[in-house]
N, C-alpha and C positions, 0 to 999 in steps of 0.2 A: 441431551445437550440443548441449551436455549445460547441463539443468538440475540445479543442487544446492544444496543449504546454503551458506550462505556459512562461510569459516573465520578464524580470526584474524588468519591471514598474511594473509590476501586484504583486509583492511581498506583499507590504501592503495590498491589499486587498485580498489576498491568509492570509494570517497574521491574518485579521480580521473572515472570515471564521471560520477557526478553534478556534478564542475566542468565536465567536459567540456559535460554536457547544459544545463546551466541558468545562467542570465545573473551569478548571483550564486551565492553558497557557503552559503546559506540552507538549500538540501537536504542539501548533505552535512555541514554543522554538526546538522542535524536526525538524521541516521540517526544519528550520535556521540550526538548528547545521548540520544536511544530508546534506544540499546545502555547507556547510562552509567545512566538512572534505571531500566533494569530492565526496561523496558516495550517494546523489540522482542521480537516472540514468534514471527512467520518470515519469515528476510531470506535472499534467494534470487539465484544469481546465474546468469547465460547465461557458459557457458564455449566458446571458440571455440580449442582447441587448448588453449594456457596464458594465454590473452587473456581476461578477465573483461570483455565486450561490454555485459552489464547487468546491472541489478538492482532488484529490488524488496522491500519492508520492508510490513509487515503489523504493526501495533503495538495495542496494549492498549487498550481503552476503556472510559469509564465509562457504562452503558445499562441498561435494562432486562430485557438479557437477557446471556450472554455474547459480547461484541461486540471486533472488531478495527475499525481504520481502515486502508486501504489507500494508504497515500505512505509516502516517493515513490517514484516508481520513473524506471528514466534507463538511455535506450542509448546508448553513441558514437557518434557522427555516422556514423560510416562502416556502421555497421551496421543503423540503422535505415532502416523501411518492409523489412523482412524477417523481422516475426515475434516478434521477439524479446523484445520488450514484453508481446504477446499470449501467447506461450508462458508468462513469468512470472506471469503474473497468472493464468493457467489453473493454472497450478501451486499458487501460492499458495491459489486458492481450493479446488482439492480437498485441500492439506495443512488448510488453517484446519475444512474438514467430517469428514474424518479426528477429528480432535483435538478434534470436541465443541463448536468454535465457532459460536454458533448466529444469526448475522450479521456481515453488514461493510458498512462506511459507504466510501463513499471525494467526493472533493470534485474533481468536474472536468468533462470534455466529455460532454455526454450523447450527444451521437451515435457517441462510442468505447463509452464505458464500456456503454451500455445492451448491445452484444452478448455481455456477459460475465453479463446479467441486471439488473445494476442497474436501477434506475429513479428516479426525483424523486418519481415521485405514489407511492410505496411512503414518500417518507421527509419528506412533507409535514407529518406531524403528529408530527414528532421535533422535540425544541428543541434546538439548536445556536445558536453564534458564525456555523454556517459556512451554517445552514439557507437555503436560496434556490434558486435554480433551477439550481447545480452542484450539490448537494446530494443522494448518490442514497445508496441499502441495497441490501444482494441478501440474502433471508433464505435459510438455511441450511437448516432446519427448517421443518415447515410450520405449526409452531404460536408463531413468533416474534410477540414484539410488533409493536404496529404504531404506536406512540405511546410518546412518554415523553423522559426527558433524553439527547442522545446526545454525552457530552463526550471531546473528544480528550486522549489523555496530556498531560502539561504541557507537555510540551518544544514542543509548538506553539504553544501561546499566546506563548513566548520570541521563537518566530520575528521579526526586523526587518521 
């Protein structure tokens, strides 16, 4: 498996990924509309020969510090429970500290996400739409905030 950038060409099948993974077309109208407002900043995909297996997207946010949010991200059935997921998002998170990002929010399972670092009681005292007990941060830096507004790009609030 090779992790990389995603490329232009690769869109449709970053597109199909996420139909494949998820119940509705909600994620992958979401990475279109992040790529369209400007606001994907690194969208990464698992390459399995010439098979794009997964992906994940690292988008802009509005925070107290310089902040990404972490969705979505999506494997094909036939590839997941192998990594693939966890490779991406390890990825993502050392490109996003490379590049001076000095947190990321992401909104889901705590008992996945905390091995990546995240945490809930880390992002208790951030105000969010999305603030609740999926709700976690992983700070980047060691002098991140620890409080304040953490709004996601808009193309989420779109979401149906």
């Amino acid at each position: 498996m090779v992790i990389r950038e995603e490329q232009s060409s690769g869109f449709d099948a970053i597109r199909a990924v996420h139909l494949s993974a998820f119940p509705s077309a909600n994620e992958a109208d979401l990475v279109e509309a992040l790529r369209r407002d400007g606001d994907a900043v690194i969208s990464l995909v698992a390459m399995e020969n010439d098979l794009v297996t997964g992906h994940v997207l690292f988008s802009r946010m509005r925070a107290p510090a310089r902040a990404l949010g972490l969705a979505p991200v999506a494997v094909l059935p036939a590839f997941r429970r192998q990594g693939v997921a966890a490779r991406l998002i390890e990825a993502g998170l050392r490109m996003a500290a490379e590049q001076g990002w000095e947190m990321v929010f992401v909104l889901g399972d705590p008992a996945y996400y905390q091995r990546f670092g995240f945490g809930t009681g880390q992002a208790r005292d951030f105000i969010s739409p999305y603030a609740g007990e999926h709700f976690m941060v992983r700070a980047l830096v060691a002098d991140a905030p620890r409080a304040g507004n953490a709004d996601y790009a808009a193309a989420f609030s779109r979401l149906s």
